[in-house]
Structure formats: C-alpha cells, structure tokens
MARVEXTOR-752683 format. One line per 5 residues: number of its first residue (from 1); their letters; for each residue z negated, x negated, y negated of N, C-alpha, C, CB. Coordinates in pm, whole numbers, plus 50000, padded with zeros to 5 digits. Each point is the difference from the previous one (the first is absolute). Glycine has a CB too. Layout:
N
NUM) A) Z/X/Y/Z/X/Y/Z/X/Y/Z/X/Y | ...
END
This chain:
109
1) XXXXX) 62247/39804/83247/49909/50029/49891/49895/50100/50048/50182/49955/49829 | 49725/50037/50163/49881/50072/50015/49940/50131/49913/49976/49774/50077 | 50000/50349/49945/49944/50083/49920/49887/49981/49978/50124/50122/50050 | 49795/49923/49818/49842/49976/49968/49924/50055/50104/50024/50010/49761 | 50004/50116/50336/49922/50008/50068/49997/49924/50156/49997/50193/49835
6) XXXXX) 50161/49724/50236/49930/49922/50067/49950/49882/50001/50082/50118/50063 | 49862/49833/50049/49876/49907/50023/50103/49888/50016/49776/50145/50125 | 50200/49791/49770/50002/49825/50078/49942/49898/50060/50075/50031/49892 | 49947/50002/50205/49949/49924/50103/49893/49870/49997/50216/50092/50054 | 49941/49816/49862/49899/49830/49964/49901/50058/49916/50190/49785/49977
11) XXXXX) 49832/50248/49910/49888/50054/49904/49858/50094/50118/50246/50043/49747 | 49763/50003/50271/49939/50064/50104/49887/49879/50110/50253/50194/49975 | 49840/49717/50059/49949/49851/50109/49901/49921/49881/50278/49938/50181 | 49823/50023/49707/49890/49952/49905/49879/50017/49984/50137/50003/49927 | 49890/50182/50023/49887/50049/49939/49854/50014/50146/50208/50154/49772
16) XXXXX) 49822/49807/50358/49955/49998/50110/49940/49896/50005/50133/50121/50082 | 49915/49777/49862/49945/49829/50031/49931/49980/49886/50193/49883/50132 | 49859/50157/49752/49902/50023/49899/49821/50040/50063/50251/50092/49848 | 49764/50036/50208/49874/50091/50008/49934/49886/50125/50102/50317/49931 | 49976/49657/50183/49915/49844/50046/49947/49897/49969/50089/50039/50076
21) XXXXX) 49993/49869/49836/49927/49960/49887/49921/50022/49932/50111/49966/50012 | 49875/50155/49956/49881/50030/49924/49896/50016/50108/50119/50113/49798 | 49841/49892/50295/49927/50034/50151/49970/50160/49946/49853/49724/50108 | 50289/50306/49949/50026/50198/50039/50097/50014/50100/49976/50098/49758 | 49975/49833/50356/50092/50042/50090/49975/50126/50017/50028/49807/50098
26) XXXXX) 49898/50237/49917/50061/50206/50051/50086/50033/49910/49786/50123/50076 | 50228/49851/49785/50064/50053/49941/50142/49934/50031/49805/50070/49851 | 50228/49770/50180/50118/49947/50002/50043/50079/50151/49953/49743/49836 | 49984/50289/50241/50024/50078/50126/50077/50104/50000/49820/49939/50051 | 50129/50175/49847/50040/50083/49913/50156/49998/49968/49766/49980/49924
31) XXXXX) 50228/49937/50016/50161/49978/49920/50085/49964/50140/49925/49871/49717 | 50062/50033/50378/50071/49984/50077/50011/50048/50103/49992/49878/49905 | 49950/50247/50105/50041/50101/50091/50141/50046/49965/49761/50070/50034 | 50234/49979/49846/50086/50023/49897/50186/49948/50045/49738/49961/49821 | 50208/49876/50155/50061/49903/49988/50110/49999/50149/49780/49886/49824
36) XXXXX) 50092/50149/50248/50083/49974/50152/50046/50120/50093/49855/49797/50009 | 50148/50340/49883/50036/50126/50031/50180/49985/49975/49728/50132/49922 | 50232/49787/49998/50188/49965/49950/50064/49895/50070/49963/50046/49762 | 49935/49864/50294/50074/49891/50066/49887/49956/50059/50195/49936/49856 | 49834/50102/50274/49900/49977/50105/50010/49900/50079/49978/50193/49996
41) XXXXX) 50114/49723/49995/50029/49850/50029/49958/49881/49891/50197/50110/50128 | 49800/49940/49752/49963/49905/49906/49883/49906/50038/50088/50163/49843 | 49949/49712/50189/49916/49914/50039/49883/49976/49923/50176/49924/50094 | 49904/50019/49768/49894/49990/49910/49882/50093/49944/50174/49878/49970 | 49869/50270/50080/49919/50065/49941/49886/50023/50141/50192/50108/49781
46) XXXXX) 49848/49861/50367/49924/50030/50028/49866/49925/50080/50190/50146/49949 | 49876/49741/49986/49943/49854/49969/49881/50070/49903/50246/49799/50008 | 49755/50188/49871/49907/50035/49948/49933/50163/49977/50094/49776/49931 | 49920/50285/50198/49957/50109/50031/49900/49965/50087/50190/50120/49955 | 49836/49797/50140/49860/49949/50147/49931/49899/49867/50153/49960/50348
51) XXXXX) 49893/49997/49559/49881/49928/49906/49943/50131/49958/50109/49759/49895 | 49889/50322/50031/49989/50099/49968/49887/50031/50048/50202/50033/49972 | 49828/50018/50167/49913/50077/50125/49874/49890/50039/50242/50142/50125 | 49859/49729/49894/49874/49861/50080/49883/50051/49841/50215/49670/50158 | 49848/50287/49758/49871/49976/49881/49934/50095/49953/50101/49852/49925
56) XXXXX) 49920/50262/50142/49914/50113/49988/49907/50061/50137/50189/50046/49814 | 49820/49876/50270/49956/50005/50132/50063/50086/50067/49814/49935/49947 | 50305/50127/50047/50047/50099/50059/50107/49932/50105/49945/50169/49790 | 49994/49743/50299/50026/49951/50094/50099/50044/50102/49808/49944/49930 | 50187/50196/50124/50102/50064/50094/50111/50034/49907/49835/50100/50175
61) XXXXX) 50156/49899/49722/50141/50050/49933/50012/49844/49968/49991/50290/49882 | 49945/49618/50098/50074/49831/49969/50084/49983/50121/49791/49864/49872 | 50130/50200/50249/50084/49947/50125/50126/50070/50035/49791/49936/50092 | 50196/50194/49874/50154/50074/50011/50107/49890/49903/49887/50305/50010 | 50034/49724/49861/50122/49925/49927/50034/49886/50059/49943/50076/49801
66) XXXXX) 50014/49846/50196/49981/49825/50064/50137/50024/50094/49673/49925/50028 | 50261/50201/50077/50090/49967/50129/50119/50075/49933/49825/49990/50238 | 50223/50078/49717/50139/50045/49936/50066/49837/49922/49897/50315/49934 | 50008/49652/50003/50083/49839/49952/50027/49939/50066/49925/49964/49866 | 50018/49986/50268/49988/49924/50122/50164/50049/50062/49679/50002/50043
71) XXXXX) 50322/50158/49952/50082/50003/50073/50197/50004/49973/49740/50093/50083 | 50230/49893/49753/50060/50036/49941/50038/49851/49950/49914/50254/49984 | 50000/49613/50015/50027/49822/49984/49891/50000/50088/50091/49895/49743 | 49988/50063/50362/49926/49919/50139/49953/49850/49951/50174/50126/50196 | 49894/49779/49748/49960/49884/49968/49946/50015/49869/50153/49891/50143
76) XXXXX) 49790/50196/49781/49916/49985/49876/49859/49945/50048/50126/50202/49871 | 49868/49695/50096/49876/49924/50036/49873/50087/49920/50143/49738/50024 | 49859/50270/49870/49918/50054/49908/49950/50145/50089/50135/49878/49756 | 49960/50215/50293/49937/50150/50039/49960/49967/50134/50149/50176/49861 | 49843/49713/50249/49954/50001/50088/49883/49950/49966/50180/50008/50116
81) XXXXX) 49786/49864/49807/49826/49962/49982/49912/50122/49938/50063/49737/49942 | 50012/50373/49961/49941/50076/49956/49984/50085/50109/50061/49953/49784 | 50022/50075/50307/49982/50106/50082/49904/49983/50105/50211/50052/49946 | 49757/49780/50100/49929/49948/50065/49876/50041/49958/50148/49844/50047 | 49763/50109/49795/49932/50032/49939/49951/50096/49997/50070/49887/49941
86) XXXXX) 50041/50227/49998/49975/50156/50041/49902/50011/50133/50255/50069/49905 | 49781/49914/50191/49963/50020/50171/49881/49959/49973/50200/49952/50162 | 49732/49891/49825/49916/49978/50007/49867/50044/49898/50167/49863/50124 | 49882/50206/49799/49931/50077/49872/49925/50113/50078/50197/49958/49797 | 49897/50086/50329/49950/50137/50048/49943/49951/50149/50191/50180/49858
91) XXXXX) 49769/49732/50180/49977/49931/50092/50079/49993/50125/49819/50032/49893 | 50282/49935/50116/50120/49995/50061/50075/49848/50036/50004/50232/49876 | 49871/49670/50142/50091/49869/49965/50062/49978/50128/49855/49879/49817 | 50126/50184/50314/50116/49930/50144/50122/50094/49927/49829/49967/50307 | 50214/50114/49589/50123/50091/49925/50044/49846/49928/49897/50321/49934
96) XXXXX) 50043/49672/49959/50010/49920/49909/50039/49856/50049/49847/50152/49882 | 50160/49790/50237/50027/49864/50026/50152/49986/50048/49744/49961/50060 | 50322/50151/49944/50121/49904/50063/50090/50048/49855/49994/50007/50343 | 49972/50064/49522/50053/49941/49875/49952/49909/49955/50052/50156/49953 | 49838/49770/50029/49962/49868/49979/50071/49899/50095/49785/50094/49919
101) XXXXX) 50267/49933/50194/50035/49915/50046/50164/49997/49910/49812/50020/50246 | 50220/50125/49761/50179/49997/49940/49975/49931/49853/50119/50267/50121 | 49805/49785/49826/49930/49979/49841/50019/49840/50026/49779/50227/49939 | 50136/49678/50144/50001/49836/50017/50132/49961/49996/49805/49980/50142 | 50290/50132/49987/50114/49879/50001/50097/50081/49894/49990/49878/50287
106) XXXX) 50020/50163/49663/50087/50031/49802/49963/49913/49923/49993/50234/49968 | 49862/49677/50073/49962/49927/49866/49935/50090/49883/50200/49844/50057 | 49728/50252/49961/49935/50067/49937/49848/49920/49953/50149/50201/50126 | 49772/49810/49763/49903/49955/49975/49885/50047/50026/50123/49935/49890
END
C-alpha cells in the first residue's frame, strides 16, 4: 500500500506520455527522470525518455538514453533504428549504419 506522499511510478509514466502527446516533451523528460531515479532499468520508461529527448532535439541525451536501452535489449529492433536515427540527426551516419544494419536483420521498420 502506498502513502499519499509516495510517487507512483505508473501514474508518474502516464502522466509522462500524456505531456508527449500533448507535444511537451521537456516536460515528459521531466517526469521521467523521476521515473528512472527509481528504476533505472525500466525499459519502458526509458524508451519514452530518448522520445522525449529525440522530439525535443536534445539529441545527445536521445543518444545516452537510446544506448542504455540498446544495452539493456540488444535485440529491441525499435531502440536500434531510433538510435541509428539519433546518430544521423547529429551527423554521424558511418555511427548510425551498423544499427540499421542490426535494426534490418530484427525486422525492424
């Protein structure tokens, strides 16, 4: 059971994807700092933390995150094209080609 004053977490991720949705990633950034102070493996949250960062142009922090997901699900197809992306955002595409290549063979889109 939870006291009123701590944080729940999911509520917390929600209210994060919420503020993306609405196009506030700094603010969904915000919350999932939060989010991943408590659980710094949480995939999902830090999945939509490099969205977060990518959609706010804050590119070197998309790529930290990215590569913590990467390293954390090697075969997540999804955080290698993004991470690929990432790279080439910052002009980095001989970085960016051998996750497009991992990104191709996962069957990533």
């Amino acid at each position: 059971m939870t006291t009123p004053h701590e944080t729940d977490l999911h509520s917390e991720y929600l209210r994060a994807d919420l503020f993306l949705a609405m196009g506030q990633p700094i603010e969904a950034a915000k919350v999932l700092t939060g989010v991943l102070a408590a659980e710094p493996e949480n995939e999902a949250a830090l999945e939509l933390l490099a969205r977060s960062y990518f959609g706010s142009a804050q590119l070197t922090r998309a790529e930290e995150a990215l590569t913590r997901l990467v390293a954390l699900a090697p075969a997540n197809a999804w955080a290698r094209r993004a991470l690929a992306r990432t790279l080439e955002r910052q002009s980095r595409a001989a970085d960016a080609t051998v996750h497009h290549r991992v990104a191709d063979a996962l069957g990533a889109a």
